[in-house]
C-alpha positions in Angstrom: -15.3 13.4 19.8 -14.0 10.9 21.7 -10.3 9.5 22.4 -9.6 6.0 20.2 -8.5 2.7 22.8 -5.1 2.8 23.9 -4.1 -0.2 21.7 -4.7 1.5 18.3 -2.3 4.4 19.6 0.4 1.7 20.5 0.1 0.4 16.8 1.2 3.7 15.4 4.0 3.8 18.2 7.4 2.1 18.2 7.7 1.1 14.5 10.9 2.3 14.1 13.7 -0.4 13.3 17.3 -0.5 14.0 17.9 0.3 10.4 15.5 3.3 10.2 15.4 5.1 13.0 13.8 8.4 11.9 11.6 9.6 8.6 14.4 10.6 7.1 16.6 7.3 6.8 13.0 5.9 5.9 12.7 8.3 3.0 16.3 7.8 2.2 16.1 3.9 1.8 12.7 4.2 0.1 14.0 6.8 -2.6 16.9 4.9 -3.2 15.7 1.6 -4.0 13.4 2.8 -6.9 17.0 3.9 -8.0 19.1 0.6 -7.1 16.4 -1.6 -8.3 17.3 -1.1 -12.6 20.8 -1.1 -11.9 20.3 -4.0 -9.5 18.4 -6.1 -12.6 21.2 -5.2 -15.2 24.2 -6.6 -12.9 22.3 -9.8 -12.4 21.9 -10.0 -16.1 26.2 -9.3 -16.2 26.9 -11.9 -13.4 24.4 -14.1 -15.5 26.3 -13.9 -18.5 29.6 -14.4 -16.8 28.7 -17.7 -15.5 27.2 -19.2 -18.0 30.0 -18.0 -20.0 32.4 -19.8 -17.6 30.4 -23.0 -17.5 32.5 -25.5 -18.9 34.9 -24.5 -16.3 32.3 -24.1 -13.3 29.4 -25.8 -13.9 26.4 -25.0 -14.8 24.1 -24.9 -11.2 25.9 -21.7 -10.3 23.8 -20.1 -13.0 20.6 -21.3 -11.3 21.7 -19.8 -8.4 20.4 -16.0 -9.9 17.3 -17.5 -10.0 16.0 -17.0 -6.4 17.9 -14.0 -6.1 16.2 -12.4 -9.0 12.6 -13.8 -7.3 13.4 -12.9 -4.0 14.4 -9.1 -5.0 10.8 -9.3 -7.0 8.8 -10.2 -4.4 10.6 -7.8 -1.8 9.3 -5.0 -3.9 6.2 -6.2 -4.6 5.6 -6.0 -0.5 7.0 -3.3 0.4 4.4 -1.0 0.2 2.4 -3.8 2.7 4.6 -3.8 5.4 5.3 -1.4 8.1 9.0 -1.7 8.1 9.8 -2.2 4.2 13.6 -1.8 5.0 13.8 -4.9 7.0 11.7 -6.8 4.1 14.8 -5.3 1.6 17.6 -5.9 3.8 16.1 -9.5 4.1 16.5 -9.8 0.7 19.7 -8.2 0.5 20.9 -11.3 3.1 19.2 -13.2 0.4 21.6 -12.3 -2.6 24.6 -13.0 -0.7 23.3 -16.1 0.2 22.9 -17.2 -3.5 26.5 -15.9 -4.5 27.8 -18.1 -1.5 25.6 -20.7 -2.9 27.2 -20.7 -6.3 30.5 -20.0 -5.0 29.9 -24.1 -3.0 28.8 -25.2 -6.0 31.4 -24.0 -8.5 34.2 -25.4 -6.3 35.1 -23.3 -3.2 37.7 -21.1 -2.0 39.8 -21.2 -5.0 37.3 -19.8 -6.9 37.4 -16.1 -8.0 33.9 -15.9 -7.7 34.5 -15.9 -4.2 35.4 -12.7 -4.3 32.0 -11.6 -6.1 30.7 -11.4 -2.2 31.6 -7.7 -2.5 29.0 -6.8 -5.0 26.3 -6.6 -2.6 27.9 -4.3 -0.4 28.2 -1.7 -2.8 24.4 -0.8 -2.7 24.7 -1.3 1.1 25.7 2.7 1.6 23.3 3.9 -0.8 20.1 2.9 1.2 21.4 2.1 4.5 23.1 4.5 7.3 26.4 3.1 8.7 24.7 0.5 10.9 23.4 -1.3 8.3 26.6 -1.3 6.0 28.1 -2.4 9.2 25.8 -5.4 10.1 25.6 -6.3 6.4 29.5 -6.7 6.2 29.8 -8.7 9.0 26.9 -10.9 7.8 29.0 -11.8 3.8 32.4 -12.0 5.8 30.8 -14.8 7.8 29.0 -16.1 3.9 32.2 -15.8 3.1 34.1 -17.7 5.4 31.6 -20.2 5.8 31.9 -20.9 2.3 35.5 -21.0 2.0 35.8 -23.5 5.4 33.0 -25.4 4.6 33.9 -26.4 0.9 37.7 -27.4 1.9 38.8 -26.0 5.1 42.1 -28.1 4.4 42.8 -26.1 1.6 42.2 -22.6 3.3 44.1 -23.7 6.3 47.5 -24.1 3.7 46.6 -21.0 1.9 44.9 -18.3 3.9 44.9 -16.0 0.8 42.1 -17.7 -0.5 40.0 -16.1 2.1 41.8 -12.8 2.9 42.3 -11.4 -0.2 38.2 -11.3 -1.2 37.4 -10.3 2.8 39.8 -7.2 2.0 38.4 -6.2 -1.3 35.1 -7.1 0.5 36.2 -4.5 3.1 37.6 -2.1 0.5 34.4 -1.7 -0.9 32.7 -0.6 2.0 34.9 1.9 3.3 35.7 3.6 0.0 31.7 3.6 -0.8 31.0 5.4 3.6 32.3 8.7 1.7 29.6 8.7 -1.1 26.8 7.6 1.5 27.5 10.5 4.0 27.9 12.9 1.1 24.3 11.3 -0.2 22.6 12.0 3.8 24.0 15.2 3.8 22.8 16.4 0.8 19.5 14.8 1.0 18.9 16.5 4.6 19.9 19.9 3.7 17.6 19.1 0.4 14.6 17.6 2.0 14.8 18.0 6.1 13.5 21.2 7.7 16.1 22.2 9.6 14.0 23.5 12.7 11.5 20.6 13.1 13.7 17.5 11.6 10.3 17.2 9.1 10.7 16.4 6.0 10.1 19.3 3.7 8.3 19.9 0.7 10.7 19.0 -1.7 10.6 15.6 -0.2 6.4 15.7 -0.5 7.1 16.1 -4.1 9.9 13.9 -4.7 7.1 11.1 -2.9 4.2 11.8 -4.3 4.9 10.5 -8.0 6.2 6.8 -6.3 2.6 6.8 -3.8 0.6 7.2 -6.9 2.5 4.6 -8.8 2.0 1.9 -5.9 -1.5 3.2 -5.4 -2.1 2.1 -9.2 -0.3 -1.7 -8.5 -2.0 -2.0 -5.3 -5.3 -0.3 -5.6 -5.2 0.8 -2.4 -6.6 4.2 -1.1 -4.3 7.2 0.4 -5.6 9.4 3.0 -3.9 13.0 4.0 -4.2 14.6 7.0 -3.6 18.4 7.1 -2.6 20.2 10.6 -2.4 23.5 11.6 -1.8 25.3 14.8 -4.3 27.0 16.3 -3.6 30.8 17.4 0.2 30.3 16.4 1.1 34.1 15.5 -0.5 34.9 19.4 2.6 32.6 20.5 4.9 34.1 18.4 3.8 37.9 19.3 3.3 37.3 22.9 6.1 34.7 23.7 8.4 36.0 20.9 9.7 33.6 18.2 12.1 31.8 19.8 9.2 30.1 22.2 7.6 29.2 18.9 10.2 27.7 17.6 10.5 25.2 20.4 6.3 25.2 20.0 6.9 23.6 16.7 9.9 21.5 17.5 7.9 19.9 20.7 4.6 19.5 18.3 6.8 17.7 15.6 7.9 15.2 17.7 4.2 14.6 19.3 2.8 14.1 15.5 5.6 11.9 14.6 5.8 9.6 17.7 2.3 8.7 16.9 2.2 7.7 13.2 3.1 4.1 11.9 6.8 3.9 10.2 5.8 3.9 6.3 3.3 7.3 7.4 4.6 10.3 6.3 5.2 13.8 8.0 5.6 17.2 6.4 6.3 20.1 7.9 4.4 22.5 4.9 5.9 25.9 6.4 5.1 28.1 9.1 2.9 26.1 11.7 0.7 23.8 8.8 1.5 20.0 8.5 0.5 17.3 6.3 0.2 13.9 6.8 0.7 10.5 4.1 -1.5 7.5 5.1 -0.7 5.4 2.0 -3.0 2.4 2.8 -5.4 4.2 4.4 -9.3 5.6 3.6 -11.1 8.4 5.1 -11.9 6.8 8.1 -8.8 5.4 9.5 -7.7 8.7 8.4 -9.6 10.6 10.4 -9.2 8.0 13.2 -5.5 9.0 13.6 -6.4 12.4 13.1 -8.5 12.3 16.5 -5.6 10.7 17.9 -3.1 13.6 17.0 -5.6 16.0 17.9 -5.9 14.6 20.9 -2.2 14.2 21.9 -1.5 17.6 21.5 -4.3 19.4 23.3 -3.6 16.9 26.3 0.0 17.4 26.4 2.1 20.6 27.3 5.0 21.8 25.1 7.4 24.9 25.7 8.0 24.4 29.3 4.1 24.1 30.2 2.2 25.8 27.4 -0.9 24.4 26.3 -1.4 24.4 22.9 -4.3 22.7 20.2 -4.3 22.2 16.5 -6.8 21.6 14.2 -7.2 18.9 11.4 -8.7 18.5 8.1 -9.0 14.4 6.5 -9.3 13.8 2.7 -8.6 10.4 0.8 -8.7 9.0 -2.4 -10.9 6.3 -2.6 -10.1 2.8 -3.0 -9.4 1.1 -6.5 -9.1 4.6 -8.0 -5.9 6.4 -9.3 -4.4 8.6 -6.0 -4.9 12.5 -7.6 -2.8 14.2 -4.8 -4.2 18.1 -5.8 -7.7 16.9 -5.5 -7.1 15.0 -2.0 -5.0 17.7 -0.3 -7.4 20.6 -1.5 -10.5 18.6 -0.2 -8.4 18.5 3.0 -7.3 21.7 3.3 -10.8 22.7 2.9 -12.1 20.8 6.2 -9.3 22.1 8.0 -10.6 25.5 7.2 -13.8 24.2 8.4 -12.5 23.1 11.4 -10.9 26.7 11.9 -14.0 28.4 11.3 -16.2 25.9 13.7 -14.1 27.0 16.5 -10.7 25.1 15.9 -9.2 22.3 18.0 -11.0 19.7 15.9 -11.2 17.3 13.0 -13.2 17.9 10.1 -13.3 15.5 7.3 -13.9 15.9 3.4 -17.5 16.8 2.4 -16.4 15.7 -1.5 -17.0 12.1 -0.3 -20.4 12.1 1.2 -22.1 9.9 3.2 -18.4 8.0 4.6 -17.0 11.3 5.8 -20.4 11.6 7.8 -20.2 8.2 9.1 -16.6 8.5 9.9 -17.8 11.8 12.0 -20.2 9.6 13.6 -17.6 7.4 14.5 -16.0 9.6 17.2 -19.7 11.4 18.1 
């Protein structure tokens, strides 16, 4: 086998974003939304109702105004399983509903409004899929909605009544420190639930809590999911020789190697003792076992433990594409090439044999 170009390595490398700076807050943000997203429709439907209930006193345009919001929430979710950072594409869209509320807010009249004050309702879903940075950036960005609003409409009238604008930038702020408690409670949880502790993976639980949403969006999208499943080679001689503690930082040091390498909306799981597995939504059996070679590679050409050389080996499987995503079938024809590649002498990548003729080009493809 030989090692991919240097440019395809730098594609998986570096997708991480200011808002998701590790699988975990990915996971977090991803899980989330599928929760926030109902809840999300039925308040649009509630501030709907309320202003075309108050439309003889309003105006009607305001109502229009949930419109785009309502489209631009749609088509958010629609791409997110396209893009590599899908929590950039959301809080985009997020940016986007504040927008509209400021929109209606000019359009209904201005700072005397008490609509003005509905510039809080976005931040409440800020904490639930966003770490503190993010609730942070996103408060600064509907006090400035807000004030532009307010100024803009009648800055006169501001000027000789200040309340108008500090009263909702208070409740505005209200909301989001009273809602920090209930997000770090959420992160905690979650990574006692779902992180392993010893690698900063992501567990099994969180495999399982994943794998009903990647079959769903493999349905919408058609497209094909490939898995990748690692495991150490020789592992108990570390333990036995080195003693456990030198394995731990083994695995530590080869978590961070696999993860460095994969694209942000990949997904690494630590499956227990020194066996990973790999989510390539997106992805068929080739580019699969294209990354594979590339983790493979990593590791046997890097050192970990204070100069140990270490290798793993791989097995590849994937769904194919335009077919429903049947993780059990996938992962066992993976976990049977990675038994292969065990048995052929290990520190290797062996691909499906379920799938015929592409797993033997894809071979060919690093020959």
């Amino acid at each position: 086998m030989k090692n991919t170009g240097a440019n395809s390595q730098d594609s998986r490398q570096g997708v991480r974003s200011w808002l998701c700076r590790d699988d975990f807050d990915r996971e977090r943000m991803l899980d989330m939304e599928e929760r926030v997203r109902p809840v999300r429709q039925r308040s649009l439907g509630i501030l709907a109702i309320a202003l075309i209930g108050s439309g003889p006193w309003l105006g009607w345009w305001p109502a229009l105004f949930l419109i785009p919001a309502a489209l631009c929430f749609g088509m958010a979710d629609l791409m997110m399983p396209r893009v590599a950072r899908p929590e950039l594409l959301m809080f985009g869209a997020w940016i986007g509903s504040g927008l509209v509320i400021g929109g209606a807010v000019a359009l209904s009249g201005g700072p005397d409004q008490p609509t003005l004050a509905w510039l809080a309702i976005p931040v409440i879903t800020l904490s639930s899929r966003f770490p503190m940075r993010g609730v942070v950036v996103g408060v600064i960005i509907n006090i400035v909605i807000l004030l532009a609003v307010a100024f803009g409409v009648d800055a006169h009238q501001v000027i000789e009544n200040p309340v108008y604008v500090i009263a909702p930038i208070a409740l505005l702020l209200c909301v989001a420190v009273l809602s920090t408690p209930l997000m770090r409670s959420d992160i905690q949880h979650r990574s006692d639930a779902v992180v392993d502790q010893l690698t900063g993976m992501l567990n099994r639980n969180a495999l399982d809590n994943r794998l009903a949403e990647l079959a769903q969006q493999s349905a919408l999208t058609g497209e094909s999911i490939g898995i990748i499943v690692g495991d150490l080679d020789h592992f108990k001689r570390v333990n036995d020789t080195l003693g456990h503690s030198t394995g731990d930082v083994v695995l530590r040091e080869v978590a961070y190697q696999l993860r460095k390498q994969l694209r942000a909306f990949d997904l690494a799981y630590r499956l227990g003792g020194e066996e990973f597995l790999i989510l390539l939504p997106g992805s068929d059996l080739a580019q699969a076992a294209e990354l594979a070679e590339q983790l493979r590679a990593g590791i046997a050409g890097d050192t970990v433990a204070g100069g140990l050389n270490v290798t793993m080996s791989f097995g590849v499987g994937a769904s194919r594409r335009g077919e429903d995503f049947d993780y059990a079938t996938v992962f066992k024809s993976a976990d049977a090439a990675l038994y292969r590649a065990k048995r052929k002498g290990r520190d290797q990548v062996c691909l499906s044999e379920s799938d015929g003729p592409p797993a033997l080009s894809a071979v060919a493809a690093f020959a």
